[in-house]
C-alpha positions in Angstrom: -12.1 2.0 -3.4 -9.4 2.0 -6.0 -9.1 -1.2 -8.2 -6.5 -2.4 -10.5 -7.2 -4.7 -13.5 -5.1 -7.0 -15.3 -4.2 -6.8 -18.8 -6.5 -9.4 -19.5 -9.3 -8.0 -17.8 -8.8 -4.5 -19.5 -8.5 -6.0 -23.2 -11.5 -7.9 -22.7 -13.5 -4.7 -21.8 -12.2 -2.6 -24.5 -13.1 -5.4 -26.8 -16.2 -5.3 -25.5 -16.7 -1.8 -25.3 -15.3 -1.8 -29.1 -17.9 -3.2 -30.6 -20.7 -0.9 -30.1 -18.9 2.5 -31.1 -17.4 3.4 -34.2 -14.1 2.9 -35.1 -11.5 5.0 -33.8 -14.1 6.5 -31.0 -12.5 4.8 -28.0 -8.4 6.1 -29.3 -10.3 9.4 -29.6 -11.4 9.3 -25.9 -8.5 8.7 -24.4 -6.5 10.7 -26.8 -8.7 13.7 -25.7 -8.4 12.7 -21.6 -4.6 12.8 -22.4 -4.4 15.7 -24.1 -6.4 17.7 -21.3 -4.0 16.3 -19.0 -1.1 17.4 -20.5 -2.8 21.0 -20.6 -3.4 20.7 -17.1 0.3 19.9 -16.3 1.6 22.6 -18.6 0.0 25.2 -17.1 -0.4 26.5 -21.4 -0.3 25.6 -24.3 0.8 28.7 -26.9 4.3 28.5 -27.7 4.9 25.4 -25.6 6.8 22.3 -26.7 6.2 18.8 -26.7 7.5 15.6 -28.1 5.9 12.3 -28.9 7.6 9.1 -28.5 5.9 6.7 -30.8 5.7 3.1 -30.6 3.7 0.7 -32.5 1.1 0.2 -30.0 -2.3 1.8 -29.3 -0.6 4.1 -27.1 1.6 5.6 -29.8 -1.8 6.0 -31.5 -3.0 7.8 -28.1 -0.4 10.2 -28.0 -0.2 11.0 -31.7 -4.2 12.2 -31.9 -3.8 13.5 -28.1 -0.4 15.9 -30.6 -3.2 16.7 -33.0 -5.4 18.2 -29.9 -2.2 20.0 -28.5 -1.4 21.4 -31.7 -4.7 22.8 -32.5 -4.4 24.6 -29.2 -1.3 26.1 -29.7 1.2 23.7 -28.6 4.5 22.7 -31.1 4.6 19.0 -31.4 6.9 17.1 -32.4 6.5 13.1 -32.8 9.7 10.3 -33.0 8.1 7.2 -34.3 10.5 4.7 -33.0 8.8 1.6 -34.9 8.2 1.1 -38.8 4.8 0.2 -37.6 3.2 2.9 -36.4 -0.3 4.2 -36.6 -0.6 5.9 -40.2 -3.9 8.2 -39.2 -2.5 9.2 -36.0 1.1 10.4 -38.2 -1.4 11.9 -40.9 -3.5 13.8 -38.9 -1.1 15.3 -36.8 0.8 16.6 -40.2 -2.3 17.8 -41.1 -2.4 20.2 -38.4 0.8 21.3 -38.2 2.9 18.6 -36.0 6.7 17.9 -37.2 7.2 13.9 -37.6 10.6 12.2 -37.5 11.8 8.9 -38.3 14.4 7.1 -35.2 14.0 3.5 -36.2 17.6 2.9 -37.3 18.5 6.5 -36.4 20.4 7.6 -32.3 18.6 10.4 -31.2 21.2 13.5 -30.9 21.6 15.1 -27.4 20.2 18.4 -27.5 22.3 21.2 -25.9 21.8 22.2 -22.0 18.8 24.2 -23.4 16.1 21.7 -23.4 14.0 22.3 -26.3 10.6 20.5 -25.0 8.6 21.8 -22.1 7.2 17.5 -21.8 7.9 14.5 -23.7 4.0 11.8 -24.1 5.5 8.4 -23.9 3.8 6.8 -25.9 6.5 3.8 -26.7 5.0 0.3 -25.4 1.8 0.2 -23.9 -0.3 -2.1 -21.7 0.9 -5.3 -23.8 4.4 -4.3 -23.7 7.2 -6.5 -22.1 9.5 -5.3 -19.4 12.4 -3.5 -20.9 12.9 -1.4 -24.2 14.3 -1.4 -27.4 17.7 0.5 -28.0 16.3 3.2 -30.1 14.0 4.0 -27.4 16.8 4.2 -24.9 18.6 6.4 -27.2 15.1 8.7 -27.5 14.9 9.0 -23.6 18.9 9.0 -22.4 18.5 12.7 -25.5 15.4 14.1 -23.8 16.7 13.4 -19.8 15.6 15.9 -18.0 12.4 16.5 -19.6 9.4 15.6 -17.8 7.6 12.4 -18.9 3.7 12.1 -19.5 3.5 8.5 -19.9 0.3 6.9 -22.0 -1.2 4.3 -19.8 1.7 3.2 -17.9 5.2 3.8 -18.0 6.8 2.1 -20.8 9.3 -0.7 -19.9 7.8 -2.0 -16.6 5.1 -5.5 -16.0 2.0 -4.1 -16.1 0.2 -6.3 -14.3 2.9 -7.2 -11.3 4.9 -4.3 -10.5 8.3 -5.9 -11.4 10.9 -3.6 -13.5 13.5 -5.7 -15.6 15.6 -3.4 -17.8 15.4 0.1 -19.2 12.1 1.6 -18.3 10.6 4.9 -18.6 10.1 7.3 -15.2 7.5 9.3 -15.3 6.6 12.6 -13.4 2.8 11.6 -14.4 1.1 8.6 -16.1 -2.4 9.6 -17.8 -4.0 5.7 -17.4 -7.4 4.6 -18.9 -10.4 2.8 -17.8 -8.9 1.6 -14.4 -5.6 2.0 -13.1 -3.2 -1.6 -13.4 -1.4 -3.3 -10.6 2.0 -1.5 -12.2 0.4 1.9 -10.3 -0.2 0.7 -6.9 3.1 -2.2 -6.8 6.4 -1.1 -6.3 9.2 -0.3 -8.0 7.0 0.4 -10.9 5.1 2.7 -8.9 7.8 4.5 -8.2 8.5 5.1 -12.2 4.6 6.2 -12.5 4.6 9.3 -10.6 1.3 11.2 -10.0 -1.9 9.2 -11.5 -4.2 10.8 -13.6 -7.1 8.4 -14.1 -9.3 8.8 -17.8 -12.9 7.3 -17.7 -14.0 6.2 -21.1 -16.4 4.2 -20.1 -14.9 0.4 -19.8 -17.4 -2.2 -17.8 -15.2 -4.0 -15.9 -15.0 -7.1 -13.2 -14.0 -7.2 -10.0 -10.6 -6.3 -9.7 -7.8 -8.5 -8.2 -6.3 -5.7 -6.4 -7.6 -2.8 -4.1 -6.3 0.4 -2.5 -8.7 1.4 0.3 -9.6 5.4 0.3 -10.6 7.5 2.8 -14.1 7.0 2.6 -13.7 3.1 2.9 -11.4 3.6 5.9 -14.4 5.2 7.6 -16.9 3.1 6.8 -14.6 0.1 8.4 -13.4 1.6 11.1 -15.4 0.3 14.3 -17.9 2.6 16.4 -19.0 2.1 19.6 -23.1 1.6 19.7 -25.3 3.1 22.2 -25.1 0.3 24.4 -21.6 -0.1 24.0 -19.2 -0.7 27.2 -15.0 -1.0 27.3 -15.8 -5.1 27.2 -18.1 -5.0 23.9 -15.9 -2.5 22.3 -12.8 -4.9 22.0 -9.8 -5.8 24.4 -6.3 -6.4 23.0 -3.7 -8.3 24.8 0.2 -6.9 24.3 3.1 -9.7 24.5 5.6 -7.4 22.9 9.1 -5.8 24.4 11.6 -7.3 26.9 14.4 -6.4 29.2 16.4 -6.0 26.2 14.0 -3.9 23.8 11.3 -2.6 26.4 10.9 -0.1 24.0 8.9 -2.6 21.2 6.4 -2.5 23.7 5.4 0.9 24.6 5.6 1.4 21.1 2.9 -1.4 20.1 0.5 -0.5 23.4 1.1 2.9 21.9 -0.4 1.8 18.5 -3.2 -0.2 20.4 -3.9 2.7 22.6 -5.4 5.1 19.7 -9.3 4.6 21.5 -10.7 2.5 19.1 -10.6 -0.7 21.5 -12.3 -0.2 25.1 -9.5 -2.0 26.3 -5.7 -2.9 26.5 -4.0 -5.4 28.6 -0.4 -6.1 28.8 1.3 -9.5 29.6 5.1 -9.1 29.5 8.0 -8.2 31.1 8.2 -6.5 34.5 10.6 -3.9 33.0 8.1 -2.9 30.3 5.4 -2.6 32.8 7.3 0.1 35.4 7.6 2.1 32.2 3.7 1.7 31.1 2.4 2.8 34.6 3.9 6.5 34.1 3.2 6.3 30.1 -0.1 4.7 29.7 -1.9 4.4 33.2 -5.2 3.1 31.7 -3.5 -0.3 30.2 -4.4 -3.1 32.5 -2.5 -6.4 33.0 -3.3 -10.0 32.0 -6.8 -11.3 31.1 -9.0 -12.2 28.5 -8.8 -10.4 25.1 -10.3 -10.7 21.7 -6.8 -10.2 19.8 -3.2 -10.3 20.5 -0.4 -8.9 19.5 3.0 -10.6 19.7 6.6 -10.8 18.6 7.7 -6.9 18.5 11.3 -7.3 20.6 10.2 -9.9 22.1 13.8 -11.7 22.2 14.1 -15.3 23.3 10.6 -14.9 24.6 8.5 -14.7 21.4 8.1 -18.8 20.9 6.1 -19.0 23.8 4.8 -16.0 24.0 3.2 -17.2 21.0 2.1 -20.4 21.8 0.4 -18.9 24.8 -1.7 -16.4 22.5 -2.8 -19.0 19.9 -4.3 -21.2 23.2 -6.7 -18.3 23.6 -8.0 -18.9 20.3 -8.2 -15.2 19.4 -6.9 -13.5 16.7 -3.1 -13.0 16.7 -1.1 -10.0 14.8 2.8 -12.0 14.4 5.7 -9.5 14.0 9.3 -9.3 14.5 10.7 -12.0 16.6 7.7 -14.4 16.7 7.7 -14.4 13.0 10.2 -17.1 12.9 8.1 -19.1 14.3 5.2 -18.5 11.6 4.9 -21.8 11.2 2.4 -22.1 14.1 0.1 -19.7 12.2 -1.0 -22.1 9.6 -5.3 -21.9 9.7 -5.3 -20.0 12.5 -7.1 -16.6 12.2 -3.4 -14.3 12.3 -2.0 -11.7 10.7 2.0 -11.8 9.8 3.8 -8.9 9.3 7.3 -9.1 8.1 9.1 -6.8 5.8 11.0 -8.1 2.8 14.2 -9.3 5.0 11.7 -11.1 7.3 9.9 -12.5 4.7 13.0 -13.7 2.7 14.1 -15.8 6.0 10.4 -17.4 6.0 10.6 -18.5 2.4 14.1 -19.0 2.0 13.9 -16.3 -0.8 16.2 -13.2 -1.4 15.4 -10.2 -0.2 16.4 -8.2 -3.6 13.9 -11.0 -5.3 11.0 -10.3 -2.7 11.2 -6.2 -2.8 11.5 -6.5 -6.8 8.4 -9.1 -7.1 6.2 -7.6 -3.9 2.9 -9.0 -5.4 4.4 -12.5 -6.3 6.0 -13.2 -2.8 3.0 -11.4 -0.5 0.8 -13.9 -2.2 3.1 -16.9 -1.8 3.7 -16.3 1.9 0.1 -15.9 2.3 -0.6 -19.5 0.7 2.1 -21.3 2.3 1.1 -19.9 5.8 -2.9 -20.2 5.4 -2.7 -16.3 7.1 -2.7 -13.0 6.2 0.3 -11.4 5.3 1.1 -7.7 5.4 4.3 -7.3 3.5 6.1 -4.2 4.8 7.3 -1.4 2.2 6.9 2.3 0.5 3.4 0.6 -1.3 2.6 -2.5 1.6 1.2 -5.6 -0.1 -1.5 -7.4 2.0 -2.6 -10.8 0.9 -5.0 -13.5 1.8 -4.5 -16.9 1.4 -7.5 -17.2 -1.0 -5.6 -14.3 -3.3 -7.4 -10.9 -2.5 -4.9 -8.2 -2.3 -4.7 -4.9 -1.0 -2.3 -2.1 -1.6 -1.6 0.5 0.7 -0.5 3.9 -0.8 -0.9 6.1 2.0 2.7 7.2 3.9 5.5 8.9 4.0 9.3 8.1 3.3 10.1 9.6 7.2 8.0 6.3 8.1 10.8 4.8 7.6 11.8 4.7 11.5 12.8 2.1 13.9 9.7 1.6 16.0 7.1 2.3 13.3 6.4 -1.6 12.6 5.7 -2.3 16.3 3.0 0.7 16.2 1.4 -0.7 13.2 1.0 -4.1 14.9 -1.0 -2.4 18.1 -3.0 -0.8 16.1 -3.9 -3.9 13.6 -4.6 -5.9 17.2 -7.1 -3.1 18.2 -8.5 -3.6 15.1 -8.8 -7.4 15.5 -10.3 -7.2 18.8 -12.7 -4.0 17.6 -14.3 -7.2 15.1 -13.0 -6.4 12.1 -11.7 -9.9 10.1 -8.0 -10.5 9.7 -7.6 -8.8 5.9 -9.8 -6.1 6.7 -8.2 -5.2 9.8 -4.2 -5.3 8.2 -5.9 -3.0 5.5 -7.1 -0.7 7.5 -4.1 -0.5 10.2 -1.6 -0.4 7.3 -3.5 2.7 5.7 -4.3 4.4 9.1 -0.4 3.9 9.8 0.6 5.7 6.7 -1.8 8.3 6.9 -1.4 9.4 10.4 2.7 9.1 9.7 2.3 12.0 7.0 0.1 14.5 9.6 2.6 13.4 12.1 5.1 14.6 9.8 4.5 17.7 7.6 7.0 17.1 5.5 9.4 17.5 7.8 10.9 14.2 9.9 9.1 12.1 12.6 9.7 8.9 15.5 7.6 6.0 16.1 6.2 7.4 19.4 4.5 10.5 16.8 3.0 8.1 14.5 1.2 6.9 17.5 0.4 10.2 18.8 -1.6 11.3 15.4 -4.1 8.3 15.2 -6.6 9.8 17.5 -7.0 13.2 15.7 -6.9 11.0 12.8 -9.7 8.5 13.2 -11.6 11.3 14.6 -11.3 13.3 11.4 -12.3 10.4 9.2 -15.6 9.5 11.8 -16.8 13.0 11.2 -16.6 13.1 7.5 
């Protein structure tokens, strides 16, 4: 499982952790973990070139002893120290071996000619206790080196560590070396987008539970559900489809698509005649109406999603609530549902603005989830799911060709199958989201996709993951 820790959480294990090694040990670690990583992204060291930016923080520490490492290796370094405050063994001990330092506190950075000097600049400007934005001088620093690929320490300087938001200049990183335990900045978008790749640095923290997960592969299997010995198509889970109309029939091939990936023994459909001609040619083993363990409503649904609704809550089964039913979410309140709105969706059930909602993901999934007693899977490059009582889980599987009209009524069939395979309402939007992502990037080789081929790649999927 991957788990990100709040700021608060992380000081108070460093603190911790502090106190039983000597001084500077724990800078050294992760100064040494960054310094490796930079290697590793170089490719060499001789005769390569890299700049510090240095801030007054830890991190400026960080990268000036993870210079010193570089330096004895071969490496030129070069360190701006963009505070008056800066760490004076860090500055001293990369002189010592070699490293240029230069002064930009009052000073604008000159743009270098199209030659870029630097093979990497180690942003090292705020770190974990930072604020969003940065200081002019640092802007200056960055808007001289563009083009240069960032290493940032910890996380990118400039964004909210512990939420995800971005407000201001920020650094974007092509990699972000992070310590201990990766922060809610990695996982929640937009500041995810300005991490890049991850490189995570054990040094040994003892941490708490942590406020946010990102479920792996191996937890994906271990949820998934498996038929027994015993097992029959009634005790392995039937899903009930009220999704598509005359106007959209195709919202609900799509979503019995989803549903239809074998891990239910069973799925019914209950909805209109014109989306039924189409499922006897496409998906002859779907049945009609009866009892189910989950449904799955809303997907193009048109005027018919109210009651289509009401009739599924009177089952008193699980419901996954999407597209058209959403704005009737109200009638989810304690029951045992999953919503699934993206941020447009979401903005018209809380009165919000969009912009708001897909800059603050973390802050609105949470919301929703409170003020509708439900699950909510908030739809987006990094999908937020929250629960009511404020677990969250972010999904970082996918592909930017998922975004494709179709693709939300394929997650809900699948998150239904999962319902009625047993799995509870969090656990189930976990796993759909990430299985949805995942089998959109084999569907799609880097190359572009449809709906319908999502769909189509969740059996070879869930097969690979059950054999593992």
């Amino acid at each position: 499982m991957l788990r990100a820790h709040t700021v608060e959480q992380v000081r108070v294990a460093e603190a911790t952790l502090l106190a039983r090694l000597p001084e500077g040990a724990l800078m050294q670690r992760a100064a040494y973990g960054l310094a490796c990583a930079v290697l590793d992204f170089l490719g060499s060291a001789y005769g390569r070139r890299v700049v510090l930016l240095v801030g007054s923080g830890d991190n400026g520490g960080d990268a000036l002893y993870a210079g010193v490492v570089l330096a004895r290796r071969g490496v030129q370094v070069e360190a701006w120290l963009l505070s008056e405050r800066v760490h004076e063994g860090g500055v001293a001990a990369l002189r010592a071996v070699g490293g240029r330092v230069r002064s930009l506190v009052e000073e604008v950075a000159p743009r270098p000619s199209r030659d870029l000097p630097f093979d990497v600049v180690i942003d090292g400007i705020v770190g974990i206790g930072g604020r969003p934005g940065l200081r002019p001088n640092a802007v200056a620093a960055l808007a001289a080196l563009e083009g240069v690929p960032v290493v940032a320490v910890d996380v990118p300087s400039g964004v909210d560590v512990d939420t995800g938001a971005i407000d201001g200049p920020h650094v974007t990183a092509t990699l972000t070396v992070t310590f201990g335990t990766h922060k809610g900045c990695h996982l929640l978008d937009p500041a995810a987008l300005a991490c890049g790749a991850i490189d995570l640095v054990d040094i040994g923290l003892a941490l708490p539970e942590a406020p946010i997960e990102g479920l792996q592969p191996v937890d994906v299997a271990v949820l998934l559900p498996r038929p027994g010995p015993q097992a029959h198509k009634y005790t392995r889970g039937v899903v009930g489809i009220r999704a598509g109309s005359a106007t959209y029939p195709g919202a609900g091939l799509l979503s019995v698509s989803g549903a239809s990936c074998g891990l239910a023994g069973m799925v019914r459909y209950d909805g209109d005649p014109a989306v039924v001609d189409r499922l006897r040619e496409q998906h002859p083993e779907v049945v009609g109406p009866g009892r189910v363990q989950a449904w799955v409503v809303g997907s193009g649904s048109d005027t018919g999603a109210e009651q289509a609704f009401r009739d599924s809550l009177a089952d008193g089964v699980p419901v996954v609530v999407d597209a058209d039913a959403l704005a009737f979410a109200d009638l989810a309140r304690g029951q045992s549902a999953v919503l699934t709105p993206h941020a447009g969706e979401l903005a018209a059930m809380l009165g919000a603005d969009r912009a708001e909602i897909e800059a603050r993901s973390l802050e609105f999934a949470l919301r929703a989830a409170r003020e509708y007693d439900a699950v909510v899977l908030l739809k987006g490059r990094h999908t937020v799911i929250a629960e009511p009582g404020g677990r969250v889980r972010v999904t970082t599987s996918g592909t930017p060709w998922l975004a494709t009209a179709g693709a939300g009524d394929v997650l809900g069939g699948l998150i239904g199958t999962l319902l009625a395979g047993g799995l509870d309402p969090f656990d189930a939007a976990s796993v759909g989201s990430w299985l949805h992502g995942a089998a959109a990037a084999l569907a799609a080789s880097d190359g572009p996709l449809v709906a319908g081929d999502v769909a189509r790649a969740l059996p070879a999927l869930i097969a690979s993951l059950i054999s593992e």
